[in-house]
N, C-alpha and C positions, 0 to 999 in steps of 0.2 A: 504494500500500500504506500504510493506514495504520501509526503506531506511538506509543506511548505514553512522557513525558516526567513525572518528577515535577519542579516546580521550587520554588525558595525565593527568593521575594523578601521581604526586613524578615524583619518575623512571618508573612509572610502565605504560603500552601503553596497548592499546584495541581496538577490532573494534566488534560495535555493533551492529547490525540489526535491528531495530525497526519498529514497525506500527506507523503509521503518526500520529494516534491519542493513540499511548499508553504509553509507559513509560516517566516518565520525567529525565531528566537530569540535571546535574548542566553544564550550557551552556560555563560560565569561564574554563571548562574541554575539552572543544572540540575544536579540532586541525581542522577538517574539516567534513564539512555538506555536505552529497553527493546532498542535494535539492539546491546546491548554485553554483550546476557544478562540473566539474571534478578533479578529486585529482590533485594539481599542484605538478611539479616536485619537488620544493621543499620541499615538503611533501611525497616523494617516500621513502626516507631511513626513515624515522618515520615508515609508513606503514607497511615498510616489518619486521623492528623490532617488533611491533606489531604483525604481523603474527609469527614471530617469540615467543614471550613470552607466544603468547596464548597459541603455543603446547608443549613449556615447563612447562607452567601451568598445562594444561589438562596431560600429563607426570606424571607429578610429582602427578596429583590425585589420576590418576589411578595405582600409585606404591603404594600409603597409603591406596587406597581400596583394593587392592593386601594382602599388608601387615594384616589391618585388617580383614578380611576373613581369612587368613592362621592362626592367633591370634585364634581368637572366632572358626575356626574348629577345633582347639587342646589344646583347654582349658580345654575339659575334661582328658585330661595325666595328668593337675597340678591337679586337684579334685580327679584323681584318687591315685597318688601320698601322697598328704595330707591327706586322707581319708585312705588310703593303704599300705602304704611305698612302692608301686611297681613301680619300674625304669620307670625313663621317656629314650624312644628309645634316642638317642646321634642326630640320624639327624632331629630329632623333636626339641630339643634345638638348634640344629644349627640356621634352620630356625625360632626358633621365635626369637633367638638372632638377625639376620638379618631383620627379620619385627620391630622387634623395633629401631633396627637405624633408618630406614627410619620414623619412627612417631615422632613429637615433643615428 
């Protein structure tokens, strides 16, 4: 069965899904246990922040797998380039200058 955890670690919020017998938790983490009753109201703006950071989590992953893919599909320009002296195209720099902003 599953069940639903909101937790706070730092700044950082989440809402977790779990099987009743599977992941553990560090329990000092957890704002609210769905097996203990209903989210209380005071727990409503935690929640939605939470909802909130997750999909700028998830956002922000899928911009750096964006980015890495558009990286490793034209990494052969720099091979060829180094190997060749032949021009890397201008909007091929553009874009991996743009892919590496978004990477650490």
């Amino acid at each position: 069965m599953l069940y639903t955890l909101l937790i706070k670690q730092g700044d950082q919020y989440s809402i977790e899904h779990i099987e009743e017998s599977g992941s553990y938790f560090d329990m000092s983490l957890v704002l609210w246990d769905e097996r203990k009753g209903p989210l209380p109201d005071d727990l409503q703006a935690d929640y939605s922040l939470a909802l909130r950071q997750q999909a700028e989590r998830k956002e922000t992953s899928a911009k750096k797998e964006s980015a890495i893919r558009l990286l490793a599909s034209t990494d052969w320009y720099i091979i060829r380039h180094v190997e060749t002296g032949r021009a890397i195209p201008l909007d091929v720099l553009e874009k991996r200058k743009e892919a590496r902003l978004i990477l650490p």
